[in-house]
matplotlib code that plots the C-alpha trace (Angstrom):
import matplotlib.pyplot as plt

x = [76.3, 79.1, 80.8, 79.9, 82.9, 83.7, 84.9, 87.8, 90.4, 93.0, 96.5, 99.6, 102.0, 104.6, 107.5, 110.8, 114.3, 113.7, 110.6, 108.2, 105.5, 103.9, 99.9, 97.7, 94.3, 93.5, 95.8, 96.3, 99.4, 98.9, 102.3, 104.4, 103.6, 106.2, 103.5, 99.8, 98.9, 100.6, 98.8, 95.1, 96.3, 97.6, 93.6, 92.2, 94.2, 93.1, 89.4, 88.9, 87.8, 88.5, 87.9, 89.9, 93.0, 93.8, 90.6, 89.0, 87.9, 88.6, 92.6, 94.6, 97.6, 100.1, 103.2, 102.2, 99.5, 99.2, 102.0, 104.9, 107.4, 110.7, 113.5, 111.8, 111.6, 115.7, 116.0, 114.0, 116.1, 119.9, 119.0, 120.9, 119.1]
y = [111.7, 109.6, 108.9, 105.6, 103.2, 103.4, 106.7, 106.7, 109.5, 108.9, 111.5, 111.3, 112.5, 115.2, 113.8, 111.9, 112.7, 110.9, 112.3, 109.5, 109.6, 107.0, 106.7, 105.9, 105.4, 106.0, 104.4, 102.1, 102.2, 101.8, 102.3, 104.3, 106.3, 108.1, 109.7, 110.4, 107.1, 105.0, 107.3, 105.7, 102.3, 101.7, 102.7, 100.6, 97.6, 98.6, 98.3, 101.9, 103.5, 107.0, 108.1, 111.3, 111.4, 114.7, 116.4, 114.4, 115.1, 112.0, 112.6, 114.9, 116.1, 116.9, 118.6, 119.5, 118.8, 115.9, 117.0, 117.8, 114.7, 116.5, 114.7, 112.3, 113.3, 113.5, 110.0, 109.5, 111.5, 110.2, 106.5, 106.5, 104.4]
z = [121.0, 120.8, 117.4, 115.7, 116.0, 112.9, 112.4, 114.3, 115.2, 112.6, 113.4, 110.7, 112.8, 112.5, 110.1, 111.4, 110.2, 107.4, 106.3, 106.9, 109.1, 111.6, 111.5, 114.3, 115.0, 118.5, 120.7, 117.8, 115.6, 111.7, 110.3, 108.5, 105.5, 103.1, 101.0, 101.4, 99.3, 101.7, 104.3, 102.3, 101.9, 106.0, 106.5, 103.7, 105.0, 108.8, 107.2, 108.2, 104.3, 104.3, 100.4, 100.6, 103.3, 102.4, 102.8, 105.3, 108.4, 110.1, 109.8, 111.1, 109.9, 112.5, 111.9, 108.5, 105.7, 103.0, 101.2, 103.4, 103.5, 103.9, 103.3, 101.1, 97.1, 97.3, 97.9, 94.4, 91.7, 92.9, 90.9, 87.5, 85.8]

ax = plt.figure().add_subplot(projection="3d")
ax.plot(x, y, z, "-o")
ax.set_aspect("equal")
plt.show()
């Protein structure tokens, strides 16, 4: 059995320099996340509703799990202010 269309394969790939991490679907590019939110909303606005990015089976995490974004929490905590 094939898989119905709408469950698609859905990879966050392995994290740039800079910690973020592009999102495809398929052969299709999504975007770039920075966190796993942004990882939920790229699918929401690609009509493809995944309730739980982290623990679903539909994405896979390449390069590390929901919550590795190196390079990324620094960037937050240098703003005085």
């Amino acid at each position: 059995m094939a898989h119905p269309p709408e469950h698609p394969h859905i990879v966050v790939h392995a994290p740039a320099l800079d910690g973020s991490r592009r999102v495809t679907s398929g052969d299709e590019a999504l975007g770039v996340a920075s966190h796993a939110d942004d990882v939920a909303e790229l699918l929401r606005l690609a009509d493809l509703y995944v309730t739980d990015v982290e623990e679903s089976e539909l994405v896979e995490w390449q390069g590390g799990g929901p919550d590795d974004w190196p390079g990324l929490h620094e960037h937050h905590e240098n703003h005085d202010g």
